[in-house]
C-alpha angles and dihedrals in degrees: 000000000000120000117214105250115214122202128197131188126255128238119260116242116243110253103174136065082003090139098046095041085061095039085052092051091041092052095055091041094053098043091052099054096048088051093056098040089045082052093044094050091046093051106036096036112021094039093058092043086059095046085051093048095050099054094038088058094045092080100019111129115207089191096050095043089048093048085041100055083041096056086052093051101242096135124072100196100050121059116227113257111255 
């Protein structure tokens, strides 16, 4: 008993532009993850910093903070208020 064999040829290996082919792909591949990730971090970090600094200076009162900081003594070349 004797099966059939059936041979079939092999691919060739690419000799040429080997090296540029990959650097083309690795280089898309590249750019297109730094764009996403750049996207990802601006919308899901400096949005909402934005969003934090915003609300944080709504209120934010320059004069109390500085009387404040006064009354404690941080400041040399004011005296606290009595």
């Amino acid at each position: 008993m004797k099966f059939p064999v059936k041979m079939s040829a092999l691919a060739k290996p690419q000799l040429r532009r080997l090296l540029q082919d990959q650097i083309k792909k690795n280089l898309i591949v590249a750019l297109t993850l730094s764009a996403t990730c750049g996207f990802l971090f601006k919308t899901f970090v400096g949005d909402v910093r934005k969003k934090q600094y915003l609300n944080f200076y709504k209120d934010y009162d320059v004069e109390k903070e500085f009387h404040e900081m006064r009354n404690k003594g941080l400041f040399d070349s004011c005296a606290p208020d009595s």
